[in-house]
N, CA, C and O of each residue as an XYZ file, in Angstrom:
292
protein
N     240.508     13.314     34.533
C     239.919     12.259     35.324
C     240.853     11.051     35.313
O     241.255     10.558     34.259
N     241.190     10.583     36.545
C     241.874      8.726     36.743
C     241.118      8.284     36.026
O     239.953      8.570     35.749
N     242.082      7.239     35.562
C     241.385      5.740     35.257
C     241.126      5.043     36.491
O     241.541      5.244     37.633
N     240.454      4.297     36.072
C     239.993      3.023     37.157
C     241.318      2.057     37.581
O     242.181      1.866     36.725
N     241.424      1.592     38.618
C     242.646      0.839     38.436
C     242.294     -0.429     38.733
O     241.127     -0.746     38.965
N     243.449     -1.385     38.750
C     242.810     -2.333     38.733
C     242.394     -3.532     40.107
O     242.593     -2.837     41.103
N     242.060     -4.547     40.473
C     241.377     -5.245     41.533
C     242.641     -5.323     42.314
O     242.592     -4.814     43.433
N     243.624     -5.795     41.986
C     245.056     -6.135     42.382
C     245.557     -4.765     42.881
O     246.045     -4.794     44.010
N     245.533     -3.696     42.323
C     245.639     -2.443     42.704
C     245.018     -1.716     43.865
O     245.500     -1.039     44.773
N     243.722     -2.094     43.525
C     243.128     -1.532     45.014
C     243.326     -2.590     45.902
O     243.561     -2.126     47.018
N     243.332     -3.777     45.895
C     243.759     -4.911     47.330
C     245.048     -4.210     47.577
O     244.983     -3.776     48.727
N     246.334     -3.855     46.969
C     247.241     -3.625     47.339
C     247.273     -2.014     47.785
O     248.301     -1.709     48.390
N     246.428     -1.071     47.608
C     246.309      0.460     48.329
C     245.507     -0.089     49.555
O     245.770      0.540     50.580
N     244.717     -0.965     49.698
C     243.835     -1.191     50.929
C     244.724     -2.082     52.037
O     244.502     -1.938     53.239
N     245.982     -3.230     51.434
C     247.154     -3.301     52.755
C     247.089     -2.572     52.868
O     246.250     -2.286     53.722
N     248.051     -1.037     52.015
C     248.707     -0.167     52.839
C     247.632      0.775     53.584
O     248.175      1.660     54.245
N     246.354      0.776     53.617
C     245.529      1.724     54.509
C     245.544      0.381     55.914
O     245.826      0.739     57.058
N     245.330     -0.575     55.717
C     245.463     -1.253     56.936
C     246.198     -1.361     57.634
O     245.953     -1.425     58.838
N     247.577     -1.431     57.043
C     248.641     -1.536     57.625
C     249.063     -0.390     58.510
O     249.454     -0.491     59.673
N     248.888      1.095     57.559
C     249.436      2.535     58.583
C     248.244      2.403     59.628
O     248.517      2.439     60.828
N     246.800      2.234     59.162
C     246.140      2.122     60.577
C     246.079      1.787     61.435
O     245.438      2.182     62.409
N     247.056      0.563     61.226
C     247.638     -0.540     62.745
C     248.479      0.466     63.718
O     248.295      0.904     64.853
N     249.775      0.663     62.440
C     250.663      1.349     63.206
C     250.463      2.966     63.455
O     251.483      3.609     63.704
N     249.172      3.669     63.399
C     248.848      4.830     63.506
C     247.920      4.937     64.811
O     247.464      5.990     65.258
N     247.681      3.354     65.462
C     246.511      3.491     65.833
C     244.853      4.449     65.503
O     244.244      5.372     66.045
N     244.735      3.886     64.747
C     243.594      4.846     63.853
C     242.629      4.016     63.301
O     241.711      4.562     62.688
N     242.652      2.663     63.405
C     241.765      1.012     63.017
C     240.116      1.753     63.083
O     239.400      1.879     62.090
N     239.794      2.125     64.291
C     238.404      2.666     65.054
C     237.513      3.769     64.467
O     236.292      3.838     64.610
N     238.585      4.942     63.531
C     238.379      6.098     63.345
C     238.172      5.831     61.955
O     239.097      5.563     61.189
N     236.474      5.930     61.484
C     235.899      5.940     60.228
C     236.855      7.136     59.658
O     237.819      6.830     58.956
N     236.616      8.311     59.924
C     236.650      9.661     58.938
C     238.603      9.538     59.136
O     239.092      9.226     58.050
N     239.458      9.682     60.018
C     240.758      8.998     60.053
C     241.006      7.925     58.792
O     241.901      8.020     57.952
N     240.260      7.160     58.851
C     240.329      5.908     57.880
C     240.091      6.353     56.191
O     240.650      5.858     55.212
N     238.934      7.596     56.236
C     238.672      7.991     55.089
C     239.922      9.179     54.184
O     240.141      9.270     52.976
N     240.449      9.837     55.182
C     241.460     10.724     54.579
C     242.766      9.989     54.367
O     243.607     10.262     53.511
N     242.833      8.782     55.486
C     244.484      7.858     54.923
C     243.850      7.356     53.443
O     244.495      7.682     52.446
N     242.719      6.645     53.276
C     242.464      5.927     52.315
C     242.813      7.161     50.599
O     243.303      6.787     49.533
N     242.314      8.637     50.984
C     242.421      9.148     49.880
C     243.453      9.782     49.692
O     243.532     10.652     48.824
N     245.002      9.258     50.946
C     245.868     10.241     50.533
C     246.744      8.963     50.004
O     247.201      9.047     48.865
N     246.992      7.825     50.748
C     247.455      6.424     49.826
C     246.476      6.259     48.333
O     246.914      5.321     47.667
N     245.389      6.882     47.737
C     245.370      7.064     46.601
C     245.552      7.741     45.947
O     245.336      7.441     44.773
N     246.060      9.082     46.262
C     246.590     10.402     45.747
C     248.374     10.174     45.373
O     248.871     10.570     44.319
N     249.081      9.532     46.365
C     250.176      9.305     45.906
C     250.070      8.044     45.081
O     250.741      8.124     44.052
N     249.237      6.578     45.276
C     249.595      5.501     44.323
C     249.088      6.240     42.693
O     249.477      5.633     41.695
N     248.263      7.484     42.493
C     247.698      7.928     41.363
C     249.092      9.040     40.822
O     249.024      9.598     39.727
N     250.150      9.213     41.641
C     250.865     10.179     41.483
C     252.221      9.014     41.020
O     253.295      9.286     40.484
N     251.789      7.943     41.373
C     252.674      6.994     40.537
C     254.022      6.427     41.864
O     255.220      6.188     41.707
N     253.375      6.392     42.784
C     254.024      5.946     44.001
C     253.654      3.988     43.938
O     252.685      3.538     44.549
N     254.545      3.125     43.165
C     254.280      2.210     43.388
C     254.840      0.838     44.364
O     254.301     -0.268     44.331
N     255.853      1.139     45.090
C     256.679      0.766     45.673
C     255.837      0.974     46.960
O     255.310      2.002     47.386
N     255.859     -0.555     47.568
C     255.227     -1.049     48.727
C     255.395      0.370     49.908
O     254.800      1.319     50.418
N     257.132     -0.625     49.817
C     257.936      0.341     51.284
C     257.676      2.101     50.889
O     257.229      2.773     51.818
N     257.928      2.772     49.650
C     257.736      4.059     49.968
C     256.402      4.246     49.716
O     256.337      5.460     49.524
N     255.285      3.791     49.597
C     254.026      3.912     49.685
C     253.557      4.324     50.911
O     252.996      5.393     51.152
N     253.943      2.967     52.073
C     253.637      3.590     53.384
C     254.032      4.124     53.807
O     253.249      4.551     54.656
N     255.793      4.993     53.975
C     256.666      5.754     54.388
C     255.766      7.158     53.802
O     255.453      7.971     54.671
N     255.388      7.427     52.501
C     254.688      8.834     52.105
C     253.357      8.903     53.106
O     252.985      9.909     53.711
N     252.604      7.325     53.141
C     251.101      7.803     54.028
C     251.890      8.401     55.235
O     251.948      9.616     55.422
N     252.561      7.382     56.132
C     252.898      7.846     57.229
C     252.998      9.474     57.218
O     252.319     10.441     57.564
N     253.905      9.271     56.781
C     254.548     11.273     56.787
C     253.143     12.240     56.913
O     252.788     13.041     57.778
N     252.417     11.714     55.440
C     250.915     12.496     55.082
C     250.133     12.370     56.391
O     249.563     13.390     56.777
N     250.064     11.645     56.872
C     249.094     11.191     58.215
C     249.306     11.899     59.229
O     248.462     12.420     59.959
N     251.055     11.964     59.347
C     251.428     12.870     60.636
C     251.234     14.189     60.431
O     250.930     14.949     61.351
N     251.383     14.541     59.292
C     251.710     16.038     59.023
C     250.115     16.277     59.104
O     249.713     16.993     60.022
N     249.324     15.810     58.342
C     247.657     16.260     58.515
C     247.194     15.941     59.830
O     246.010     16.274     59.896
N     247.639     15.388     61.032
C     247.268     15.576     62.277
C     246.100     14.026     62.519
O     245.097     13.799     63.195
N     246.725     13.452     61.793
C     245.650     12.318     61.984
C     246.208     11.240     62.938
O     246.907     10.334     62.486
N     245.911     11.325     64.244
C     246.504     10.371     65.323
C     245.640      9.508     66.029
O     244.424      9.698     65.997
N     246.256      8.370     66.804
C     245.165      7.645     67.391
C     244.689      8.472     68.783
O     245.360      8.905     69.719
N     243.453      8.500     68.552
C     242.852      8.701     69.554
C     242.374      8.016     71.004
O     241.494      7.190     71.245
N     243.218      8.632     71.769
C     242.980      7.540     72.707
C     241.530      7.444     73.651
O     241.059      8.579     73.581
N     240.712      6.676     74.414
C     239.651      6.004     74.669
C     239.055      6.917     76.140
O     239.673      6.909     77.205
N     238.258      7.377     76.003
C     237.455      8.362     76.925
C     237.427      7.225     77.993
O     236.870      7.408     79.075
């Protein structure tokens, strides 16, 4: 089992879910929002602490799992 991490820790995994969601277009998409959120905690738990390759791994993870913006009916 993780430890808990700390307040500073999760403000700083929750930029980087905001941030790829900007540039993923994906802001709109709850369940989108829910798998970036647990794969930027799968790598910051895998010891990914570095801003820049933090979001460079979501990105990649995001594209490769098919998570894109959806565009508007």
């Amino acid at each position: 089992m993780t430890a808990p991490i700390s307040k500073e820790d999760a403000l700083f995994c929750a930029s980087v879910v905001k941030e790829v969601a900007r540039t993923q277009g994906i802001v709109r998409d709850p369940a989108a929002i829910g798998r970036l959120t647990a794969t930027v905690a799968r790598h910051f738990n895998r010891g990914v602490r570095d801003r820049a390759q933090l979001l460079e791994a979501a990105i990649v993870s995001t594209q490769s799992d098919g998570i894109r913006h959806q565009t508007s009916k």
